[in-house]
N, C-alpha and C positions, 0 to 999 in steps of 0.2 A: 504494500500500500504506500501512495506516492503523497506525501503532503502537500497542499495546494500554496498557495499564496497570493492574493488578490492583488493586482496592478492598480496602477494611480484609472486606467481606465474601466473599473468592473469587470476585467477578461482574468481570466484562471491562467497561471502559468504554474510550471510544475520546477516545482524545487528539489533541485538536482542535490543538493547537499545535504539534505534529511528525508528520512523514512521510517515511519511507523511501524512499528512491526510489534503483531497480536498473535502469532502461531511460533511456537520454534523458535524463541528469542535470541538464545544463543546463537543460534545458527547462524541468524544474520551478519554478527562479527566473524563466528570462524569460519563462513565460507568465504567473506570477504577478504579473510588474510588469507585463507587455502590459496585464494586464485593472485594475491598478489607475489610480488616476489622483492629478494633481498629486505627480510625481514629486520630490521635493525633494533628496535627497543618493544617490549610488551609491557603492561601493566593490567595482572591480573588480579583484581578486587573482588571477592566474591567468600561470605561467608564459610560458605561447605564447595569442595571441589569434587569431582571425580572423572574418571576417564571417562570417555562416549565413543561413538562408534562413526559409520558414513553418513548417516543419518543428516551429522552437523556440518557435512563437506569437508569434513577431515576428521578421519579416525585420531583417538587420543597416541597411538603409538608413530602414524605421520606426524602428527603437531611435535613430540618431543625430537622426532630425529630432522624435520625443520630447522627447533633452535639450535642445535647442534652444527648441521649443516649449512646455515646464514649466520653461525656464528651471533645469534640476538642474543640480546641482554632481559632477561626477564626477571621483574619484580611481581610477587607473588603476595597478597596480604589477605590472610584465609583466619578463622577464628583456629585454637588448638584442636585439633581432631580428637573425636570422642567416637568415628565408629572405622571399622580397618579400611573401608574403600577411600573414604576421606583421606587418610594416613598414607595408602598404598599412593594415590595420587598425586599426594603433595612431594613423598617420595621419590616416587617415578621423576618429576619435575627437577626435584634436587640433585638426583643422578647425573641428567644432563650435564654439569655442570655450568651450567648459565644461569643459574636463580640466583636472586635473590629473596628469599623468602624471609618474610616477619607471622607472629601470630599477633590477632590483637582479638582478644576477651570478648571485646564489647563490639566489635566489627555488626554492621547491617547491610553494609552498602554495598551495591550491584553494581561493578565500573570495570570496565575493558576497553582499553586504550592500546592502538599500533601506532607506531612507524614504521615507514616501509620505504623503499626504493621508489615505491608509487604515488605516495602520500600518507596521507597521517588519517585516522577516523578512530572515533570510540564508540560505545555501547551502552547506554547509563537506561538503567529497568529494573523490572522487578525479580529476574532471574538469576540464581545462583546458577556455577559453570558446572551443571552436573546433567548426566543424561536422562532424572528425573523429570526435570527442568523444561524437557524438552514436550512432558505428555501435561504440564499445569497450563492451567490458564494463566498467562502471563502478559505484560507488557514494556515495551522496550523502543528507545526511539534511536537509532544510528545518524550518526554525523560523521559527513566528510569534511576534511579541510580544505576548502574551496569556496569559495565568493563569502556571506555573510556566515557560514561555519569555519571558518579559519580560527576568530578567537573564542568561538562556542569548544573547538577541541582541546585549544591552547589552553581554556581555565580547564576544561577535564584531566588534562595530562597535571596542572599543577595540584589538581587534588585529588589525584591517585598519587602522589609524589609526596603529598601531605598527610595523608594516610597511610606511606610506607613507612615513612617517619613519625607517627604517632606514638607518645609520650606514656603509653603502657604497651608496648611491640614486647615481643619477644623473639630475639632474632634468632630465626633455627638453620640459615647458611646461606653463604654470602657466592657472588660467581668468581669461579675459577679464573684468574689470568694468565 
């Protein structure tokens, strides 16, 4: 679903830089990095995590050997894991060696942010990164960085950046150099 935007004439134009998205919210961002390329920074914000499948346009085992092989830098800010898929995921992610991962307690927030070789876009909704996530009723709005979404991404990357650094984190490891 494409957001509208009213011109100064009463005609409907369609805005290219945002998208509503009410089915399969996650997807929307990781199919959108599946198909981009030279992956440079992530920032993943999301309470509970877990691996997914093709469903989201990229299996959880494509996504980690991506970071690996774009060499991205991913920040990770997930509450403490309390059940093993949570755990096994955020794991899996750490192995790569390109995380940065924090816990924070008191985390809510639903925030996915890239950069890429393509451009920049993030994910802010009501969806944790899990392939539950995928069968709730959810809602999610995607921003690309281009025309009046350039500084809508810019304040998203700073407060996924502010929330890695949040003041009760618990840093569970850092990326490999």
């Amino acid at each position: 679903m494409e957001a509208e935007q009213s011109s100064s004439s009463d005609d409907q134009e369609t805005v290219t830089w945002l998208r509503l998205t009410t089915r399969r919210v996650v997807t929307s961002f990781l199919g959108t990095l599946a198909r981009s390329y030279k992956w440079q920074r992530i920032y993943l914000v999301s309470p509970w995590i877990s691996s997914f499948g093709e469903e989201c346009g990229i299996t959880f085992p494509q996504f980690l050997k991506r970071l690996k092989d774009d060499n991205t830098t991913v920040y990770v800010v997930t509450r403490p894991p309390e059940h093993p898929w949570h755990s096994s995921a955020v794991e899996d992610i750490a192995r790569t060696g390109q995380a940065n991962i924090v816990f924070v307690p008191s985390l809510h927030t639903k925030l996915y942010c890239a950069d890429t070789a393509q451009g920049s876009f993030a994910l802010l909704g009501s969806a944790n990164l899990t392939s539950r996530s995928l069968n709730n009723r959810e809602i999610g709005v995607l921003i690309r960085s281009v025309s009046a979404g350039k500084q809508i991404v810019k304040n998203l990357f700073l407060e996924a950046a502010d929330l890695y650094r949040s003041k009760d984190r618990r840093l569970m490891t850092q990326r490999k150099m």
